[in-house]
Legacy VTK file of the C-alpha trace (Angstrom):
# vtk DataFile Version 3.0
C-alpha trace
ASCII
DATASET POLYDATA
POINTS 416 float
-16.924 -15.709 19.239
-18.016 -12.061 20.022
-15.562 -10.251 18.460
-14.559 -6.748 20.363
-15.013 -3.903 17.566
-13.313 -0.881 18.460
-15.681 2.084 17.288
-13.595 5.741 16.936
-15.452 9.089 15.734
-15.817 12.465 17.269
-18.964 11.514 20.087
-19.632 15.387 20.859
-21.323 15.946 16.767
-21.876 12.081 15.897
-23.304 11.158 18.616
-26.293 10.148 17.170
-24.379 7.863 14.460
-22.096 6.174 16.700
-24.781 5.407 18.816
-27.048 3.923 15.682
-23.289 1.954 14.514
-23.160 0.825 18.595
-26.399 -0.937 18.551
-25.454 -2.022 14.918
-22.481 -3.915 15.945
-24.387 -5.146 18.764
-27.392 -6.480 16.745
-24.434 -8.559 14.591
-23.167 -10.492 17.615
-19.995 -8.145 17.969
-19.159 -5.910 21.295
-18.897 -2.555 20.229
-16.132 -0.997 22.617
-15.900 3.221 22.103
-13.820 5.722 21.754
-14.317 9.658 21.410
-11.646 11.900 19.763
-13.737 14.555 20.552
-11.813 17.923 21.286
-14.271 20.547 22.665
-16.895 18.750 23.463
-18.204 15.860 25.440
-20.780 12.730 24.021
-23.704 12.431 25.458
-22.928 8.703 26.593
-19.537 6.893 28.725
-16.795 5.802 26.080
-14.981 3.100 27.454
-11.447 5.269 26.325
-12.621 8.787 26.358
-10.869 11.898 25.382
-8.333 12.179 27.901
-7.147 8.457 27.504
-6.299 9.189 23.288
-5.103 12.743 24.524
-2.725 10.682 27.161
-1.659 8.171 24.353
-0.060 11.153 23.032
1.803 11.932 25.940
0.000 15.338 26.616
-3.872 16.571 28.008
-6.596 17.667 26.419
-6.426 20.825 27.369
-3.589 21.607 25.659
-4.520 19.686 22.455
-7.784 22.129 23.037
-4.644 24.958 23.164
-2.770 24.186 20.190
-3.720 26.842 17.390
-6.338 25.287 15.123
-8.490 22.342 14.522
-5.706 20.955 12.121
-2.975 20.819 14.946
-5.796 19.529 17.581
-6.656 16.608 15.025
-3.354 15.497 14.455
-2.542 15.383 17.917
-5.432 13.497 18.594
-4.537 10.889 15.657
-0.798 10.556 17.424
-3.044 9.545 20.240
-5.413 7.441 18.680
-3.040 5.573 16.989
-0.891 4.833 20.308
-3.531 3.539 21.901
-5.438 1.664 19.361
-1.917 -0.482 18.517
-1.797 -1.041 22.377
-4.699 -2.590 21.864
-4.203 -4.540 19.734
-0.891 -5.811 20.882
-2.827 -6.538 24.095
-5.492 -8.652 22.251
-8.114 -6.511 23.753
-10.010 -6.023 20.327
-10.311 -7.822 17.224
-11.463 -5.028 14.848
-11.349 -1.084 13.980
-14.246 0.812 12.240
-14.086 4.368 12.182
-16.513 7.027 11.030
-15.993 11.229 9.434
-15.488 13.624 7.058
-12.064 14.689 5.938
-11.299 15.302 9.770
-11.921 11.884 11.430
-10.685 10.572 8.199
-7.434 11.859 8.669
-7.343 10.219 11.892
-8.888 6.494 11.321
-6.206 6.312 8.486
-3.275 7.035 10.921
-5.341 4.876 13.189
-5.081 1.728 10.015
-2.066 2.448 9.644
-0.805 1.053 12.962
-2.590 -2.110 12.926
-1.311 -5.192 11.921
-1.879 -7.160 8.490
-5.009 -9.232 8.892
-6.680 -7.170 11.991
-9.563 -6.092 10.086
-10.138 -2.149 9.979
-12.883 0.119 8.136
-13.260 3.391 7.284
-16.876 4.914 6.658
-15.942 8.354 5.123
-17.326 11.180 2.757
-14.202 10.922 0.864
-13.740 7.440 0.947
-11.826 6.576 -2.707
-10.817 10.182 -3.210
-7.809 12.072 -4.449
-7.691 13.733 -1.782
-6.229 10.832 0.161
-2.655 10.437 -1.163
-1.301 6.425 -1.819
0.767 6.317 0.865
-1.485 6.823 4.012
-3.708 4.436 2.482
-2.938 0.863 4.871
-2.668 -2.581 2.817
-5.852 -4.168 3.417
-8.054 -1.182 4.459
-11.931 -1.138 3.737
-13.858 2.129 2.931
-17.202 2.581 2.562
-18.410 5.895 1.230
-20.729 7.621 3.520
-23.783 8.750 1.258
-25.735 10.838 3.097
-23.735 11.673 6.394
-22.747 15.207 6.467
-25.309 15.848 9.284
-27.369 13.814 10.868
-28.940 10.426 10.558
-31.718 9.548 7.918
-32.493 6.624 5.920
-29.984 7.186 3.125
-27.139 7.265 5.490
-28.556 4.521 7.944
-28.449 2.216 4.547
-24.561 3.099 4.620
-23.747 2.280 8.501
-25.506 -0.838 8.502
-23.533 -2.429 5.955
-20.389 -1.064 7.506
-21.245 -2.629 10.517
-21.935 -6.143 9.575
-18.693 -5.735 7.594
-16.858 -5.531 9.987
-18.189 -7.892 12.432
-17.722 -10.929 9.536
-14.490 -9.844 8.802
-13.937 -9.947 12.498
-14.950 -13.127 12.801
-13.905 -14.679 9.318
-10.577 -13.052 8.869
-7.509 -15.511 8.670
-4.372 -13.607 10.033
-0.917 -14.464 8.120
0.712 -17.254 10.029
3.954 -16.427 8.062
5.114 -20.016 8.669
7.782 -19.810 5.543
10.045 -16.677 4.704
7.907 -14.503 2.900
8.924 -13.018 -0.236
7.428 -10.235 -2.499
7.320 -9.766 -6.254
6.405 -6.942 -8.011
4.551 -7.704 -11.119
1.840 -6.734 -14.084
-0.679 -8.879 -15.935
1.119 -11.691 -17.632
0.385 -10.443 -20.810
2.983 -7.908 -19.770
5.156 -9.215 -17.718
5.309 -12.913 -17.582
8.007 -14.057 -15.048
5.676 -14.102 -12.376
4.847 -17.535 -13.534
8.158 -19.077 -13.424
9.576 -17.167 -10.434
6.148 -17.688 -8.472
6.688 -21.993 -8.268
10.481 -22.039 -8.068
10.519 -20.104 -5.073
7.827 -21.861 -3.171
9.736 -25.092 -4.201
12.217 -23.262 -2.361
10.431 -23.083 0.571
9.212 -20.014 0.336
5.573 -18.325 0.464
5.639 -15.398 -2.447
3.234 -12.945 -2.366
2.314 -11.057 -5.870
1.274 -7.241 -5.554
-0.141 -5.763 -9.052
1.523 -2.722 -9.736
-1.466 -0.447 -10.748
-1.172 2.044 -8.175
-2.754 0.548 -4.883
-0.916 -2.921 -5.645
2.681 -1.101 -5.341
0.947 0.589 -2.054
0.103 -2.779 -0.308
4.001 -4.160 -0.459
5.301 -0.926 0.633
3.200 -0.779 3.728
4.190 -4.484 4.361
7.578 -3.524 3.507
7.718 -0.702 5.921
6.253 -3.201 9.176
9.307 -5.399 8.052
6.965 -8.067 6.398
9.523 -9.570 3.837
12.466 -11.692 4.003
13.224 -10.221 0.036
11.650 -8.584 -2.344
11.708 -8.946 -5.861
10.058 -5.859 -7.360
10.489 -6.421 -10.288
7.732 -4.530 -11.906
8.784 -0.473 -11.002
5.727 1.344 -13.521
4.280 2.895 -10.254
7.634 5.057 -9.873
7.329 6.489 -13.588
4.026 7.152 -12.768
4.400 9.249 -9.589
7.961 10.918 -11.320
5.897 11.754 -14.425
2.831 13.530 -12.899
0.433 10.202 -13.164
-2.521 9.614 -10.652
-1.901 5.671 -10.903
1.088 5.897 -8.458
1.908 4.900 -4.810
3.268 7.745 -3.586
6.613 9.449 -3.635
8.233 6.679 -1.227
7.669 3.762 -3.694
10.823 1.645 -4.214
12.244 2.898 -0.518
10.541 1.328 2.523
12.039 -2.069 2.222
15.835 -0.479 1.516
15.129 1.610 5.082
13.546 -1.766 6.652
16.971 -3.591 5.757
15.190 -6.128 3.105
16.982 -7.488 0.439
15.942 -6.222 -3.223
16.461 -8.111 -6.579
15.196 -4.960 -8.696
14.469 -4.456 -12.339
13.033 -1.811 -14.665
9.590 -3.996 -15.740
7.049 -1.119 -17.528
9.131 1.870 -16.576
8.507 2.919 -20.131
4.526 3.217 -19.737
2.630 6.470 -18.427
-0.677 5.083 -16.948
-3.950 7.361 -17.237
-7.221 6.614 -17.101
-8.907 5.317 -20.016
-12.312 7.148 -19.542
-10.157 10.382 -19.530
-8.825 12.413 -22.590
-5.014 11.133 -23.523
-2.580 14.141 -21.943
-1.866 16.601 -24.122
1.769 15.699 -23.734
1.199 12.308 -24.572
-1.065 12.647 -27.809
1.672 11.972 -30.427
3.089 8.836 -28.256
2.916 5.555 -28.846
-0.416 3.969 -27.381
-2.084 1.177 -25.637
-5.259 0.963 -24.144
-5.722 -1.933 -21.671
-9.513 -1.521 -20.818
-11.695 0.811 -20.219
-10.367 1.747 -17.025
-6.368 2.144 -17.630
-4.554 3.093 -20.645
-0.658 3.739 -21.472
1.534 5.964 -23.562
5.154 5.874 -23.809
7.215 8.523 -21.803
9.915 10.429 -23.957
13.659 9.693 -23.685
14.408 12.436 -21.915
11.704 11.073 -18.577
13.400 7.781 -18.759
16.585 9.121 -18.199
15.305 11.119 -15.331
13.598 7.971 -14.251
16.522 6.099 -14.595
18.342 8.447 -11.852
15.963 8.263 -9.139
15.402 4.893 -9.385
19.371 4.901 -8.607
18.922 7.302 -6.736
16.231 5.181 -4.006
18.080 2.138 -4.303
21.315 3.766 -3.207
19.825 4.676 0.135
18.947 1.106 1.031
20.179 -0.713 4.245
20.674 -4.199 2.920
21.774 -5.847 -0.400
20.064 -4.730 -3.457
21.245 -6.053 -7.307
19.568 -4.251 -9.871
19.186 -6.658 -13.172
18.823 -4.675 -16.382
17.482 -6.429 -18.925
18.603 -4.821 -22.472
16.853 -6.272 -24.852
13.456 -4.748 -23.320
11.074 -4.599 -20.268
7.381 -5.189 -20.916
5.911 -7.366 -23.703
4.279 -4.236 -25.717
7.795 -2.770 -26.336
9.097 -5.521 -28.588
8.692 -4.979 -32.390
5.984 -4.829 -33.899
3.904 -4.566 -30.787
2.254 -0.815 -29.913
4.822 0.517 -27.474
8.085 -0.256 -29.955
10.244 2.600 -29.087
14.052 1.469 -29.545
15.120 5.282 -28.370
13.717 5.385 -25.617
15.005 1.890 -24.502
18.119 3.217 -25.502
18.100 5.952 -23.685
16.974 4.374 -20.533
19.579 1.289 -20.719
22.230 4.056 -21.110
21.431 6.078 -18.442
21.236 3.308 -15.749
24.124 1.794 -16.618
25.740 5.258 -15.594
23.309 5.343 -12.565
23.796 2.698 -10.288
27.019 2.516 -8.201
28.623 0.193 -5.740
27.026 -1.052 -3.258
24.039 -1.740 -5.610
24.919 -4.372 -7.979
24.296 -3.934 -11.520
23.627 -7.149 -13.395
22.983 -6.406 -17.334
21.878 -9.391 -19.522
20.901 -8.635 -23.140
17.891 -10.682 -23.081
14.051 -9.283 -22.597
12.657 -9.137 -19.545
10.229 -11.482 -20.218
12.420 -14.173 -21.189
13.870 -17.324 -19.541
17.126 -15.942 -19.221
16.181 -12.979 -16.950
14.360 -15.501 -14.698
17.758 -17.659 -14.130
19.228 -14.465 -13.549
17.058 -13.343 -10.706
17.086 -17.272 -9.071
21.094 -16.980 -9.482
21.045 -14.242 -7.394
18.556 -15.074 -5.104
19.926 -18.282 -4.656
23.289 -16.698 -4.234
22.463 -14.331 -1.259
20.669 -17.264 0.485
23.799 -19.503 0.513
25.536 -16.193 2.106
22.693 -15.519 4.846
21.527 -12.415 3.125
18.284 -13.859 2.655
16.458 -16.674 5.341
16.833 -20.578 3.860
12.997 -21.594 2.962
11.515 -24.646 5.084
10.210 -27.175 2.866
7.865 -28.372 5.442
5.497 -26.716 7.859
4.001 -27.361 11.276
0.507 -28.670 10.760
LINES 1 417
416 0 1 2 3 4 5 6 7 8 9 10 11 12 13 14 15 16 17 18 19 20 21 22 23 24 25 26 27 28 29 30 31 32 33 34 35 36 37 38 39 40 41 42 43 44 45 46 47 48 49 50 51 52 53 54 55 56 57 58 59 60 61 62 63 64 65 66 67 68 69 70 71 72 73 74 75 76 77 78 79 80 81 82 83 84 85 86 87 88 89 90 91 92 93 94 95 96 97 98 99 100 101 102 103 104 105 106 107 108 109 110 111 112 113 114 115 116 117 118 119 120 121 122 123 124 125 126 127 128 129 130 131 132 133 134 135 136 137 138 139 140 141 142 143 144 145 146 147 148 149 150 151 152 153 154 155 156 157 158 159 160 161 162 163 164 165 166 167 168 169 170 171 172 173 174 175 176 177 178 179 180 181 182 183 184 185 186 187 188 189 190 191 192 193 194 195 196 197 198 199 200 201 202 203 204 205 206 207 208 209 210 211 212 213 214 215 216 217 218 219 220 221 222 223 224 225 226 227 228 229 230 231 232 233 234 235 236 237 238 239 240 241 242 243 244 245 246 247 248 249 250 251 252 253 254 255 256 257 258 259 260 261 262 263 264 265 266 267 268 269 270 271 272 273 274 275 276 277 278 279 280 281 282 283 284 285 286 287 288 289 290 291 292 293 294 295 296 297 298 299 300 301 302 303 304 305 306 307 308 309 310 311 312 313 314 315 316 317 318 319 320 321 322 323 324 325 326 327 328 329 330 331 332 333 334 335 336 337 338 339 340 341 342 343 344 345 346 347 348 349 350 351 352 353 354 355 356 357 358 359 360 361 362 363 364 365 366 367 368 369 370 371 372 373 374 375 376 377 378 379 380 381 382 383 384 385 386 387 388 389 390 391 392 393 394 395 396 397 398 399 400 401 402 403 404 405 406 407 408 409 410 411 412 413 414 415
């Protein structure tokens, strides 16, 4: 195989760099295949889709892209464009692979560009911002690869020729190596932290595959929750489970471990079925290499590692957390039952542990049950979360909406 990488940057001031990254690919056994999203100027060298083909994808002409106000309305034109044709593609099988290269502007591009590629088509990002704040959760694409771009403001030199070489042979193995998700049982998602916080991964995990199901686990530390949202969005689930809704208290209380403000939505708009419940809603992550936030000195503590820590948010946040979880799940398009579990909802907040905080429980309990209204089903049990009784809860229900045709019947057996 000679896999067909598909190599985007702005050709008329990299020229040099997609050039080097051209014979890069090359030298790897791949086919690099080009294309410029330049604007005003022209590469010294023939891209196979040029200018005028992204500026087309957009259903306009360079020209007026060129005529648009600024270099922020020109770039986002161009990523409508980019994106177009880079999913016609790869719906057309005409390339196995994406690597794109640039600052913040053909960053802001190549991650529309990820965004409209499949699950499994391999797609890398060589940036000067690659893993920054600046780039918010949610334009972030489930399995995207960055590499930071030491080195590359202007110009090639060794440093930055260290940088694009790896990138390169990345991308050619992964084009080569990748497995793409056959999706030969009913896929469903659960939401979930470590086991020593959450547990019922590890009963719901094998009774749904003996279901006939393939279940997918996303860790809800920020770029976990991100990953089944994007799936979630494309339509990738026959049900989710999330289970685990931390991320959301994150992003509502001001937190940088969060998915963005659309967590708990995209599989309510994509018509997915949702078996919800409150797991670490209680916690406010922050990084453990970071001062505690002032606001959160005199709560109660745990530090994970050395990367993430937790405090407890105050009653008054879980009762505004409480509401706009209602609040999302009342604006889904299919089923959802949300199961409240009373008696608590991560393993830290039982007594005795570190996180004990009976009030706040309280307070959040209280203000959900007040919260959710028909059509969302409300299913209270007084039992912890991490207790056998909320897993037959969740498999009642499940099991429930699959003898209705809510959710697809599992197949036991494959294809070979």
């Amino acid at each position: 195989m000679k896999p067909r990488i598909l190599l985007i940057g702005t050709g008329d001031t990299k020229a040099d760099e997609l050039l080097f990254m051209s014979d890069c690919i090359a030298k790897a056994g791949g086919e690099p295949i080009m294309m410029d999203i330049s604007v005003l100027g022209d590469p010294p060298y023939a891209a196979r889709y040029d200018k005028h083909a992204v500026a087309a994808a957009a259903q306009t002409t360079i020209e007026v892209i060129a005529a648009s106000g600024d270099e922020n309305s020109a770039m986002s034109l161009m990523a409508i464009g980019a994106a177009n044709l880079t999913r016609d593609l790869a719906q057309d099988d005409a390339i196995d692979a994406v690597i794109a290269i640039g600052g913040t502007m053909g960053t802001d591009l190549a991650l529309d560009v990820a965004q409209a590629l499949p699950l499994g088509m391999p797609k890398l990002i060589v940036s000067t911002v690659a893993f920054s704040h600046l780039i918010p959760p949610e334009r972030i694409a489930a399995d995207l690869m960055m590499i930071l771009w030491a080195g590359g403001l202007y110009g090639l030199n060794g440093t930055c020729k260290a940088v694009l070489t790896q990138a390169c042979g990345a991308i050619v193995g992964a084009a080569r190596s990748t497995i793409r998700p056959r999706n030969e049982r009913p896929v469903v998602a659960i939401t979930s932290l470590g086991k020593s916080c959450l547990s019922y991964m590890v009963e719901l995990k094998p009774q749904l595959e003996r279901r006939g199901y393939e279940v997918v686990v996303f860790h809800t530390t920020g770029m976990g929750g991100r990953a089944m949202e994007s799936i979630a969005a494309q339509g990738g689930f026959a049900a989710v489970l999330d289970l685990s809704l931390q991320e959301v208290a994150n992003q509502l209380t001001g937190s940088v471990v969060n998915s963005g403000a659309d967590r708990l939505e995209n599989a309510g708009k994509a018509g997915t079925p949702q078996i919800v419940a409150p797991g670490a809603i209680d916690m406010v992550d922050f990084p453990a290499w970071l001062p505690t936030p002032k606001e959160l000195v005199e709560r109660p503590f745990h530090a994970h590692n050395r990367l993430l820590a937790s405090a407890t948010s105050r009653p008054d946040d879980r009762r505004r957390i409480a509401r706009a979880i209602a609040n999302k799940l009342s604006q889904a398009r299919a089923p959802v039952a949300f199961v409240l579990p009373a008696g608590g909802i991560q393993q830290w907040d039982r007594e005795g542990e570190a996180l004990h905080d009976p009030e706040g429980l309280s307070a959040f309990v209280s203000e959900m049950r007040s919260a959710v209204a028909p059509p969302v089903e409300l299913h209270e049990i007084k039992e912890h979360i991490n207790s056998a009784a909320f897993n037959e809860r969740v498999l009642q229900i499940f099991d429930k909406w699959v003898a209705a045709g809510i959710v697809p019947a599992g197949k036991t057996t494959v294809a070979a």
